[in-house]
Residue, then its C-alpha position, 0 to 999 in steps of 0.5 A: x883810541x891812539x895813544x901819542x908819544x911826544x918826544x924832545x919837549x922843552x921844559x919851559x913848555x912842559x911847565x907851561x903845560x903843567x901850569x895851564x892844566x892846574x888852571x883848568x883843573x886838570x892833568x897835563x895828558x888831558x890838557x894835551x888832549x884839550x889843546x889838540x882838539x881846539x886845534x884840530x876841531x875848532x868849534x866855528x869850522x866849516x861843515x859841509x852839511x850846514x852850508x849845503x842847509x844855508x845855501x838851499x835856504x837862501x834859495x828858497x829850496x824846499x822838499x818839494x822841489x828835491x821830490x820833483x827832481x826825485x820823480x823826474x830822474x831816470x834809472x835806465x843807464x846813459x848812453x855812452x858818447x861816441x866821437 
């Protein structure tokens, strides 16, 4: 796992640092994790999986068809175009 160094941080922030994490019930290096994660990783973002699931729901795509397409392809290589 990596470790970081913060340098030159205020007081005023280290103490609200140390505050939240006596909140929480924590220590101050693992609320600066905590912090970072729900930064970094927001729980609502964005998955690529998930809206490729959603959008062939929407459409009606099942198994069926990406079998069809499955059987129908062609593994002989393309033929390259000639201008």
């Amino acid at each position: 796992m990596a470790a970081v160094t913060i340098r030159r941080l205020s007081e005023e922030a280290h103490r609200a640092l140390k505050v939240c994490a006596a909140q929480h019930n924590s220590n101050a290096e693992a609320e600066m994790r905590a912090i970072l994660e729900a930064a970094l990783r927001p729980e609502g973002r964005g998955r690529l999986g998930t809206a490729l699931s959603q959008m062939s729901q929407q459409i009606g795509l099942t198994n069926a068809d990406v079998e069809a397409l499955e059987h129908v392809s062609d593994a002989s290589p393309a033929e390259p175009m000639r201008f």
